[in-house]
C-alpha positions as CSV (number, residue, x, y, z in Angstrom):
1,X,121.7,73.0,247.8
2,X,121.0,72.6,244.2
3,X,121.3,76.6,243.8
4,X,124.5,76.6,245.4
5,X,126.0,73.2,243.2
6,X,124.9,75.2,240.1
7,X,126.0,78.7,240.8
8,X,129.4,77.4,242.1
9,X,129.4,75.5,238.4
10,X,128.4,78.5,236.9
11,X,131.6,80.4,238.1
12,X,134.1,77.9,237.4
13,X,132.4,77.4,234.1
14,X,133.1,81.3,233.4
15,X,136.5,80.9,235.0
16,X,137.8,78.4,232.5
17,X,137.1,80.5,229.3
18,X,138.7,83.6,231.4
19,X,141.7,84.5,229.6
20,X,144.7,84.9,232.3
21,X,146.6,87.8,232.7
22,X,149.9,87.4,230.5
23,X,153.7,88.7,231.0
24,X,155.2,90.3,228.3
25,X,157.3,87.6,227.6
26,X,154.1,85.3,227.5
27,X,152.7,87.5,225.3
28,X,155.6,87.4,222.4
29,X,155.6,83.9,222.8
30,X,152.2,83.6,222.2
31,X,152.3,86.0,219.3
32,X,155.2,84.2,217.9
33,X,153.2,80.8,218.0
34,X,150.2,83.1,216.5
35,X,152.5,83.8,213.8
36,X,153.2,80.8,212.7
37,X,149.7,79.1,213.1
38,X,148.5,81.8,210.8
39,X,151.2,80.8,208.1
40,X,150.8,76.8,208.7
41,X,147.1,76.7,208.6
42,X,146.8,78.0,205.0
43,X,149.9,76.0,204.1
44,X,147.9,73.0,205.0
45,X,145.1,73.0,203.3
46,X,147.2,73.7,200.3
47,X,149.2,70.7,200.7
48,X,145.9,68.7,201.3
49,X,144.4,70.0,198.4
50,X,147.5,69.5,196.1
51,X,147.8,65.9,197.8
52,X,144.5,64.8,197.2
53,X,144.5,66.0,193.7
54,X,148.0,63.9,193.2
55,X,146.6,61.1,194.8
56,X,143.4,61.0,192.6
57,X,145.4,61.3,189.2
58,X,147.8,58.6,190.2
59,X,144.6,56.0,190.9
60,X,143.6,57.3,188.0
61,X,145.8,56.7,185.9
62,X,146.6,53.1,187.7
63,X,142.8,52.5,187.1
64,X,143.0,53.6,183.6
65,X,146.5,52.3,182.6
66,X,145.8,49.3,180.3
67,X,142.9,50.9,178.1
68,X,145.5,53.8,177.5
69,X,147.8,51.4,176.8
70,X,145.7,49.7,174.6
71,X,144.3,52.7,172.7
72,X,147.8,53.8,171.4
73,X,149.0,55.8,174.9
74,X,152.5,55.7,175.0
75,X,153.8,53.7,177.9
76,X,157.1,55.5,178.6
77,X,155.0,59.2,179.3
78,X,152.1,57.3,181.3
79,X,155.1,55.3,183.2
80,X,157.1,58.5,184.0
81,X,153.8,60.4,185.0
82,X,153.0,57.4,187.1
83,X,156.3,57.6,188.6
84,X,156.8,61.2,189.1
85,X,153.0,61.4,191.0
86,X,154.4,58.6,193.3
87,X,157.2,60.5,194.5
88,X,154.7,63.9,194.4
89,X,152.3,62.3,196.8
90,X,154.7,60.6,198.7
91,X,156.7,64.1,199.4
92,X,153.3,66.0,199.7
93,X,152.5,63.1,202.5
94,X,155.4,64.1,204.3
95,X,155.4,67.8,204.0
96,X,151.6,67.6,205.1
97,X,152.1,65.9,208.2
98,X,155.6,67.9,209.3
99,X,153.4,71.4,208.6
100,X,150.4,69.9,211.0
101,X,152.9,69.0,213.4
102,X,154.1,72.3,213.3
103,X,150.9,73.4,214.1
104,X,150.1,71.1,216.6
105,X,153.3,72.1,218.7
106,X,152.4,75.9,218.7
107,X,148.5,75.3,219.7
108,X,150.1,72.8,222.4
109,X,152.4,75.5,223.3
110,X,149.9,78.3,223.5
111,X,148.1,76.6,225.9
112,X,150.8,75.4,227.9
113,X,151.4,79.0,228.2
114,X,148.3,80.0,229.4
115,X,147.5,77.1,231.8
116,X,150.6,78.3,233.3
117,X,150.0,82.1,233.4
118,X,146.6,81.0,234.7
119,X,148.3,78.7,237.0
120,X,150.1,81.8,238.4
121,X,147.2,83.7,238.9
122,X,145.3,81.3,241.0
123,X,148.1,80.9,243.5
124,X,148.5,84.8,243.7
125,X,144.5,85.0,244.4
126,X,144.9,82.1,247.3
127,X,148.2,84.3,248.6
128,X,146.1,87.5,248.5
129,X,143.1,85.8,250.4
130,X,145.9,84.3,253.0
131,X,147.2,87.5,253.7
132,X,143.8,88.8,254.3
C-alpha cells in the first residue's frame, strides 16, 4: 500500500512541473508577459539600488546636518539637497513599487495561463478515457 501511496505521489509530483501544451494565442500571451518581465526585472533592481542610495544620503545628511552646519556648510545647498533627495526617494518609492507590480501581474498572469491550458488538458485526457 505504501508502494502504491508513493508511486501515485510520484506521478502527480512529475505532473505538476509538466509544462501544458499551449495554443498559439497562449503562447504570444505568454511571450508578451515574457517580454515585459525581462524589461521590469532589471528596471527594478535599478530603482532599488538608486533608492537605497537616495535614501542613505538623505539620513546622511539628516544625521550629519548640524556639524555641517556648524563647520561653515552653507545651509541653503544642504537644505535644497535635503529637499530635492526627499522628493527623489519619495518618486523612486513609487516608481519601484508600480514596476514590481507590473511584474507581479505578468508572473500572475503567466500562470493563470498555464493553470488553464493545463486545466484544458486534464478534461480532454478524462474525455479521451470516457470515450474509451
Amino acid at each position: 500500500m505504501d508502494a502504491l501511496a508513493q508511486k501515485m505521489e510520484a506521478i502527480a509530483a512529475a505532473d505538476r512541473v509538466r509544462e501544458p501544451e499551449l495554443t498559439d494565442e497562449e503562447k504570444a500571451e505568454v511571450a508578451a508577459c515574457e517580454t515585459v518581465l525581462k524589461k521590469s526585472k532589471p528596471t527594478s533592481a535599478r530603482l532599488l539600488d538608486q533608492l537605497i542610495a537616495k535614501q542613505n544620503r538623505l539620513e546622511q545628511l539628516k544625521r550629519d546636518s548640524d556639524e555641517m552646519l556648524r563647520s561653515g556648510g552653507d545651509v541653503d545647498k544642504l537644505a535644497s539637497e535635503m529637499a530635492l533627495l526627499g522628493y527623489a526617494v519619495t518618486l523612486l518609492d513609487h516608481a519601484y513599487h508600480v514596476n514590481n507590480s507590473d511584474i507581479t501581474a505578468n508572473e500572475s498572469q503567466i500562470r493563470r495561463i498555464k493553470e488553464t491550458a493545463r486545466k484544458r488538458e486534464i478534461r480532454q485526457e478524462a474525455a479521451k478515457e470516457g470515450n474509451e
